[in-house]
C-alpha positions in Angstrom: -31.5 -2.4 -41.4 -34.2 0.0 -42.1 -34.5 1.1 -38.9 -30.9 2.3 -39.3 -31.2 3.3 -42.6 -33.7 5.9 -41.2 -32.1 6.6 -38.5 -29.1 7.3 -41.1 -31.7 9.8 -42.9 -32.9 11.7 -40.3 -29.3 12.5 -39.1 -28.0 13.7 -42.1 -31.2 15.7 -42.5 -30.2 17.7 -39.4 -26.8 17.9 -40.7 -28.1 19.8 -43.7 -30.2 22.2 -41.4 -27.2 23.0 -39.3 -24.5 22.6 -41.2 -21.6 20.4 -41.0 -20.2 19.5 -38.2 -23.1 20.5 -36.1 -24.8 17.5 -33.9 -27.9 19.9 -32.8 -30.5 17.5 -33.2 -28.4 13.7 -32.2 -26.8 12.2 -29.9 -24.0 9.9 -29.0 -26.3 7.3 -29.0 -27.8 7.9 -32.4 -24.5 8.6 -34.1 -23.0 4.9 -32.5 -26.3 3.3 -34.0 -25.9 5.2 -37.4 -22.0 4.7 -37.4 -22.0 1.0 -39.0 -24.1 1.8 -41.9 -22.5 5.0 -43.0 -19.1 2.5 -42.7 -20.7 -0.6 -44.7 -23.1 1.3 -47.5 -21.8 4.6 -47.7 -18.9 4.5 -50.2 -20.2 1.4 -51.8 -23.2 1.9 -53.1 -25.1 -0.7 -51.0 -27.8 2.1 -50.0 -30.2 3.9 -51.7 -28.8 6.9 -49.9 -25.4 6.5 -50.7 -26.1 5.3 -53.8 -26.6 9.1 -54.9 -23.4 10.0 -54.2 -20.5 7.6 -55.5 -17.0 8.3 -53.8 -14.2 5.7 -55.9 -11.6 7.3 -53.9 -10.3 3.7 -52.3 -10.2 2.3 -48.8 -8.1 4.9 -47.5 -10.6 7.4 -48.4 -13.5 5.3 -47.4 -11.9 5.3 -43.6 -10.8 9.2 -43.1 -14.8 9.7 -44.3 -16.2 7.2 -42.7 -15.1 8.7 -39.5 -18.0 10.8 -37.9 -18.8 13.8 -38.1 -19.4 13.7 -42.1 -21.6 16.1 -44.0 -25.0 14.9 -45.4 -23.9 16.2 -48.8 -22.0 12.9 -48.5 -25.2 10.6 -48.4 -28.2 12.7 -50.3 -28.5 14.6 -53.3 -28.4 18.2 -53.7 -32.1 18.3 -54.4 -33.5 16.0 -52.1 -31.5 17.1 -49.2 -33.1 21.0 -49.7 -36.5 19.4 -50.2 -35.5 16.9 -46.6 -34.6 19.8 -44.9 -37.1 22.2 -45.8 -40.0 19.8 -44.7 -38.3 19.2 -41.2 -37.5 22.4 -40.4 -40.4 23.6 -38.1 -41.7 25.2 -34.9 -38.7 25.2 -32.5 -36.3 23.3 -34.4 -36.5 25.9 -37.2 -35.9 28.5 -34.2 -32.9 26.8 -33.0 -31.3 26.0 -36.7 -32.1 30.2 -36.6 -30.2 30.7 -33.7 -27.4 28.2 -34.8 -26.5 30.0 -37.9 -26.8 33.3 -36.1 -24.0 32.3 -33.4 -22.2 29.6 -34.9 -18.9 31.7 -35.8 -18.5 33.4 -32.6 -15.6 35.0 -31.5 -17.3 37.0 -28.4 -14.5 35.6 -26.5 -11.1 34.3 -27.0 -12.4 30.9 -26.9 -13.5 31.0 -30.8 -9.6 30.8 -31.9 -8.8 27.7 -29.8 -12.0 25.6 -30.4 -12.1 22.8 -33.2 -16.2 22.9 -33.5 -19.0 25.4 -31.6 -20.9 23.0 -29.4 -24.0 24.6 -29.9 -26.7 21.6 -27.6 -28.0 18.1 -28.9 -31.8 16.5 -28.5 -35.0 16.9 -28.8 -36.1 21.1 -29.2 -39.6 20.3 -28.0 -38.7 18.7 -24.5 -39.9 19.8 -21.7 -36.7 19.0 -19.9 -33.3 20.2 -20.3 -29.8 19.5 -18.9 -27.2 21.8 -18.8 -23.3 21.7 -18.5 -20.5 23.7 -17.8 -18.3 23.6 -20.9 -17.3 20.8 -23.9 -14.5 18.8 -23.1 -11.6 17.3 -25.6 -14.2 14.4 -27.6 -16.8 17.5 -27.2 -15.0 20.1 -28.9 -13.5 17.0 -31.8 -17.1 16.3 -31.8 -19.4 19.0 -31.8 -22.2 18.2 -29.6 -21.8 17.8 -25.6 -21.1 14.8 -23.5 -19.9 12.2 -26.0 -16.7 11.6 -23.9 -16.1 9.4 -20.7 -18.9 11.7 -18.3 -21.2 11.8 -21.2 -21.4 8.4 -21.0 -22.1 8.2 -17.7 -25.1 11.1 -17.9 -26.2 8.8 -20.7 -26.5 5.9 -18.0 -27.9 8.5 -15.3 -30.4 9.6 -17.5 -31.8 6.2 -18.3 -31.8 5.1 -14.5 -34.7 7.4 -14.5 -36.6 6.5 -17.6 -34.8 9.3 -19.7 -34.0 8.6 -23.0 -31.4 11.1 -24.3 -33.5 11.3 -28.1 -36.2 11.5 -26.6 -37.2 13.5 -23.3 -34.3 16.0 -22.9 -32.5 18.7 -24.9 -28.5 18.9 -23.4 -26.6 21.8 -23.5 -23.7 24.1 -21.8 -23.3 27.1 -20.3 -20.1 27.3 -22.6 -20.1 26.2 -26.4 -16.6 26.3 -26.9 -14.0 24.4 -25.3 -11.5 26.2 -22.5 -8.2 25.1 -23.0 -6.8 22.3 -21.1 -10.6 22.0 -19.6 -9.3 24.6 -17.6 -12.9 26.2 -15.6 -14.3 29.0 -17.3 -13.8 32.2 -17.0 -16.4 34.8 -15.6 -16.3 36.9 -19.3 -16.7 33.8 -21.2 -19.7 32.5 -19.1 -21.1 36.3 -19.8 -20.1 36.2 -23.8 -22.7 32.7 -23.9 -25.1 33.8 -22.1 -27.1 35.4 -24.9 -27.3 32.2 -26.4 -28.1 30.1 -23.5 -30.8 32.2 -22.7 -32.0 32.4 -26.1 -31.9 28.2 -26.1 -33.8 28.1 -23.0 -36.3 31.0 -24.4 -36.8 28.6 -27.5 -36.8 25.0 -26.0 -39.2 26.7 -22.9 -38.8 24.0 -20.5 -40.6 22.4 -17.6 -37.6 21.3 -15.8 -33.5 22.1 -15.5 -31.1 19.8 -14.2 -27.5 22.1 -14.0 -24.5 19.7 -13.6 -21.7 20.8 -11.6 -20.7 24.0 -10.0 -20.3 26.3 -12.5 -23.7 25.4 -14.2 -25.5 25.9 -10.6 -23.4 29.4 -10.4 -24.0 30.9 -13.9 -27.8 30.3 -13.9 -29.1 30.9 -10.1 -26.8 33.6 -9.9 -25.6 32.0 -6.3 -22.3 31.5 -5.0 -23.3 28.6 -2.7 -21.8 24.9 -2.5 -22.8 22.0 -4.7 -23.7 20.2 -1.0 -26.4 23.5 -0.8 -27.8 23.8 -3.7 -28.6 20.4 -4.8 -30.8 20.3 -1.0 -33.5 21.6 -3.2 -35.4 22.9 -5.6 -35.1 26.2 -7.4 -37.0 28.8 -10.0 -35.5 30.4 -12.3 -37.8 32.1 -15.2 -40.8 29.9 -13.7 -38.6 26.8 -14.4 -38.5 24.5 -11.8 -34.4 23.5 -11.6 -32.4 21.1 -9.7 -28.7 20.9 -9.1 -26.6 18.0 -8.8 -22.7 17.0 -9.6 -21.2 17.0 -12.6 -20.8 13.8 -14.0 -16.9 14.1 -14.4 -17.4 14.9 -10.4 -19.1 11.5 -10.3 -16.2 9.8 -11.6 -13.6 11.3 -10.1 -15.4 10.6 -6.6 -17.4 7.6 -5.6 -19.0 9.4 -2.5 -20.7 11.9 -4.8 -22.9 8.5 -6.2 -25.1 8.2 -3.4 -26.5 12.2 -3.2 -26.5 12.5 -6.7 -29.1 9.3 -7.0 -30.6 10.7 -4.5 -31.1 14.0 -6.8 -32.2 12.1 -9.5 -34.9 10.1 -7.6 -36.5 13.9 -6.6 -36.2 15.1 -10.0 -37.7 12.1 -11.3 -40.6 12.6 -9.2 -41.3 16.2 -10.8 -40.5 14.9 -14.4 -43.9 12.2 -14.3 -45.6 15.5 -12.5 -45.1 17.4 -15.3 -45.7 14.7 -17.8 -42.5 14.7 -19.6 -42.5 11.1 -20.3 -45.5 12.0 -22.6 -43.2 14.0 -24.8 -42.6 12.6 -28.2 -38.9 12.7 -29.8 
């Protein structure tokens, strides 16, 4: 239980930084091992977390706010959530709570009056690895943080097949942060509106590594126009990065014969990662 409770502590932390409901520094993981104890202690006074903030408001209440995302205001005092917050923010997380503010309410496309939450990227902001996306889907955009839905669960799983823990080793992004409608693809001046942030991210975070999943990932950063079938038949540079390209993950579900080349792209990128010593880094 202390574990959790921690874990618990350091999430709402973040939450403070980035303001609710921003999921910049968990992940899907995290939030499903957190989950329980915000259900069980939260409202009733059971932790010495939630025990600063008393909410009598009855079991209804206790379920519509026990429902994720919830604001650490809900957990820690006033006091001791500036004094959390100001001791954690550092270094590049301090950069990308910066940039977060800074971008947060954009309307730089017509994207920002359809969206529920900015998806702004979720993980650790000193990895030397990074995975991006094309856009947030439906449990994305409900959410605020990427791949928590059906193919996030699955990157999740591909990610660990090569020794990549998602709290740990990575820092997961899109090209997009705000939902298309109807997870329509995105358009050409909405992949140009994020691009100032994306590259900001990636200016920040400075990574050894890229994985782009899908298409439209593959197209917006390498500037290329080629097939998935090309481009993931080796390795690119972009900015000095080294960058692989494989399917999407909601490709991987929709079509078992992707499975095979897309192992296949994790096995080569898994041989640069222990190159470059990302499974040194520390979460």
């Amino acid at each position: 239980m202390t574990d959790l409770r921690s874990l618990a502590a350091d999430y709402f932390t973040q939450q403070i930084e980035l303001g609710s409901p921003a999921h910049i520094f968990a992940d899907a993981a995290t939030l499903a091992e957190i989950s329980p104890v915000i259900k069980k202690n939260a409202f009733r006074g059971a932790s010495p977390i939630a025990a600063s903030s008393p909410n009598p408001r009855g079991a209804a209440a206790l379920k519509k706010a026990s429902a994720l995302p919830l604001h650490a205001s809900k957990l820690l005092t006033p006091a001791s959530a500036v004094s959390a917050a100001s001791a954690a923010m550092t270094g590049k997380r301090a950069l990308l709570a910066e940039l977060y503010y800074q971008v947060k309410n954009c309307q730089n496309c017509g994207l920002g009056k359809t969206r529920k939450n900015f998806v702004f990227g979720t993980g650790n902001p000193e990895a030397r690895f990074m995975v991006i996306g094309e856009a947030p889907g439906e449990e994305e955009d409900l959410q605020g943080q990427p791949f928590v839905g059906a193919a996030g669960a699955l990157l999740t799983k591909m990610l660990a097949a090569i020794d990549i823990d998602r709290k740990k080793h990575v820092f997961i992004t899109n090209v997009l942060k705000s939902r298309p409608p109807q997870n329509r693809n995105p358009e050409p001046s909405e992949i140009l509106a994020c691009s100032p942030i994306l590259s900001r991210q990636i200016d920040i975070i400075a990574p050894k590594v890229i994985l782009l999943l899908g298409r439209i990932a593959a197209h917006a950063i390498l500037q290329s126009s080629d097939s998935i079938s090309k481009l993931r038949a080796r390795v690119h540079e972009y900015r000095g990065i080294s960058v692989f390209v494989t399917y999407h993950p909601a490709a991987l579900l929709r079509n078992d014969e992707y499975r095979r080349p897309a192992w296949e792209d994790l096995q080569k990128l898994q041989m640069t990662l222990k190159e470059i010593g990302v499974y040194d880094a520390q979460a």
